[in-house]
C-alpha positions in Angstrom: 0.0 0.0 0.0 3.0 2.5 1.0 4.0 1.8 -2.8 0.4 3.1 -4.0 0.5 6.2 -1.7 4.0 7.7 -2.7 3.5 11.3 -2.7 5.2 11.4 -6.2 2.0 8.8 -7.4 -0.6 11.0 -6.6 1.2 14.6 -7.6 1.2 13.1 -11.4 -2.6 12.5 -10.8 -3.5 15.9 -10.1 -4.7 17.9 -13.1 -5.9 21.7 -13.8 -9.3 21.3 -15.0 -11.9 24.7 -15.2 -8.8 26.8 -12.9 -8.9 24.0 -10.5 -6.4 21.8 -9.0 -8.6 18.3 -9.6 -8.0 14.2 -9.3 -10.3 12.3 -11.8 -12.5 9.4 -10.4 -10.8 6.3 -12.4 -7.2 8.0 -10.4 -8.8 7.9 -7.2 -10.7 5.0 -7.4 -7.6 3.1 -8.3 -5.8 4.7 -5.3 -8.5 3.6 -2.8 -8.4 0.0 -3.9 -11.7 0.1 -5.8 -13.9 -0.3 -8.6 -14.6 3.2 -10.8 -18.6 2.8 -10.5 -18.0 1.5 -7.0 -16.3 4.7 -6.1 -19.4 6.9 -8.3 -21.7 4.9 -6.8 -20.9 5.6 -3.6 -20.9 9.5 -4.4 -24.4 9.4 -6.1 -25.8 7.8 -3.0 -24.4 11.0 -0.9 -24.8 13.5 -3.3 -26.0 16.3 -1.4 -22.5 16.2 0.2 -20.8 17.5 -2.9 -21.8 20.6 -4.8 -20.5 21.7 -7.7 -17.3 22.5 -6.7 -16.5 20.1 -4.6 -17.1 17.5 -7.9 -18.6 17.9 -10.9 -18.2 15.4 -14.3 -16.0 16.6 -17.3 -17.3 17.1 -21.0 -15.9 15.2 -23.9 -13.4 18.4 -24.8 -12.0 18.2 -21.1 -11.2 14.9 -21.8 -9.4 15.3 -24.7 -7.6 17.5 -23.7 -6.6 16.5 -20.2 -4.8 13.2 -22.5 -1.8 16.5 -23.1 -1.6 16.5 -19.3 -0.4 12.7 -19.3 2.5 12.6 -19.2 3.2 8.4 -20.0 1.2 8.5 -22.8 1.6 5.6 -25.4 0.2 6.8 -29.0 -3.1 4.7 -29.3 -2.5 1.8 -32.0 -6.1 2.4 -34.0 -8.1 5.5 -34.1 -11.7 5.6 -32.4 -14.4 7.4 -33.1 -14.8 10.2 -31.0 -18.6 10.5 -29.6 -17.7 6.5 -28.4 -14.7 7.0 -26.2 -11.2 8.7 -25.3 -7.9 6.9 -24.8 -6.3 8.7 -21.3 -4.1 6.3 -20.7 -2.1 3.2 -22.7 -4.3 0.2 -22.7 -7.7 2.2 -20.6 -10.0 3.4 -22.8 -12.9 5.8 -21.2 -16.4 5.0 -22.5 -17.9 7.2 -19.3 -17.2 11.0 -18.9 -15.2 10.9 -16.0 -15.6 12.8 -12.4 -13.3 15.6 -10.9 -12.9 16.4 -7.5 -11.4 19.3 -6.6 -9.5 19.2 -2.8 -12.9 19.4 -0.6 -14.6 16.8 -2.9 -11.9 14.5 -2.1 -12.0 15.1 1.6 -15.6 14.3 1.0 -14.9 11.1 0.2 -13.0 10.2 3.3 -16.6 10.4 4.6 -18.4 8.7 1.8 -15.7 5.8 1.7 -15.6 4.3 5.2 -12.5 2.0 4.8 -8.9 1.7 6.6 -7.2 2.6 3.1 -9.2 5.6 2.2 -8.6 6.9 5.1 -4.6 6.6 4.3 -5.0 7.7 0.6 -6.9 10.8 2.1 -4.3 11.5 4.4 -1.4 11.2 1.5 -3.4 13.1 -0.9 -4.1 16.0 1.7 -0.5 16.4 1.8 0.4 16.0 -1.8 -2.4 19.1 -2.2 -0.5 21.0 0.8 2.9 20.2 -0.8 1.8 21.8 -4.7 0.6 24.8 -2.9 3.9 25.0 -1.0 5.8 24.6 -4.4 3.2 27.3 -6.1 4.3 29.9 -3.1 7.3 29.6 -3.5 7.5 29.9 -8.0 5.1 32.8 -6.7 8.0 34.3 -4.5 10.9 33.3 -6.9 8.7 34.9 -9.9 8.5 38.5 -7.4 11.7 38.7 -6.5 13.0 38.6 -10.1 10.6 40.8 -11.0 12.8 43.1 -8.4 15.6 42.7 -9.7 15.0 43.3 -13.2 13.5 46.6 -11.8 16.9 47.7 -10.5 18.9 46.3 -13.0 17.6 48.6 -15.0 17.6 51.2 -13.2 21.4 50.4 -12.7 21.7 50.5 -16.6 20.2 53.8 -17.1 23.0 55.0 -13.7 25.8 53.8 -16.2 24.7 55.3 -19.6 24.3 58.7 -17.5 28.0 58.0 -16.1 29.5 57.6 -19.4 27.7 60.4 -21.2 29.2 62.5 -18.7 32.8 60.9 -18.8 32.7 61.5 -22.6 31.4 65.2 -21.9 34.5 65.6 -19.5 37.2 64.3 -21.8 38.8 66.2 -24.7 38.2 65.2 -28.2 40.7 62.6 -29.6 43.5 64.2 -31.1 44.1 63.6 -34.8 46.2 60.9 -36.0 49.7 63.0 -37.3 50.0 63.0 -40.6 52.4 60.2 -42.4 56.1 61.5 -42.6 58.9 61.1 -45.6 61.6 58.6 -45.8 64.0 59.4 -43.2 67.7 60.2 -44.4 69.1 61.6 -47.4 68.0 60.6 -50.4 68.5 61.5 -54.3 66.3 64.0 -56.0 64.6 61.3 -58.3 63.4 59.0 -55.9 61.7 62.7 -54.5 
């Protein structure tokens, strides 16, 4: 089970889906240990307990494009009409549009799915959602400070143009290069 919960796992199941930070049902149902319609099931029994955005179900364009997001993608070996179903992953094909539950939909489920290992997968997702926040601070941060910096590097830059104008203002002109001499010594009036 540790194997199942590695923080890494669950990170590469969390996708951006309508501006939100989502895990799709087949993901989490395969993390708790159970069957996809098991797992819907089980929501559609409680389903006053998640609104909207807690969960809602994907269209056929989300899905398509959420196969981008994969990143262990096999190229499909025959083409298949659209309107049937979508290939997310190599080898599972999606006839169903899919669920996404944002972060309280899936701490929802901890109360919907009453078992010893969903109560572990909870716990290890909880902390992969806490952990991409932390990371997301942090880019946020990095992404300010270098904003900063630019700032007074340019403000630098436009210090040293000002410096060298008025070094060139302050020294003389260059004097002219002296003009090119004769032949040195004596020498006969032909060669003159």
């Amino acid at each position: 089970m540790k194997e199942i919960i590695v923080p890494e796992v669950i990170e590469r199941k969390i996708f951006m889906v309508r501006g939100c930070k989502v895990m799709l049902s087949m993901h989490l149902a395969e993390l708790y240990g159970v069957p996809t319609g098991v797992l819907i099931q089980a929501v559609k029994r409680n389903i006053e307990r998640f609104p909207r955005d807690f969960m809602f179900q994907l269209t056929w364009e989300e899905v398509r494009s959420l196969r981008s997001q994969f990143a262990t993608l096999d190229k499909p070996k025959k083409v298949i009409p659209r309107s049937q179903f979508v290939i997310l992953e190599s080898g599972k094909n999606v006839k169903y549009l899919p669920y996404a539950f944002t972060e309280h939909g899936i701490l929802m489920l901890s109360s919907v799915l009453n078992s010893e290992r969903a109560i572990q997968v909870n716990i290890a997702i909880m902390r992969a959602f806490i952990r991409l926040k932390q990371v997301l601070a942090t880019h946020k941060e990095l992404a300010a400070k270098l904003k900063e910096l630019e700032e007074e590097v340019g403000k630098h830059n436009k210090l040293i143009i000002e410096i060298f104008e008025i070094i060139k203002q302050l020294t003389p002109p260059p004097l002219p290069p002296p003009k090119p001499k004769g032949p040195l010594g004596f020498g006969k009036p032909s060669d003159q």
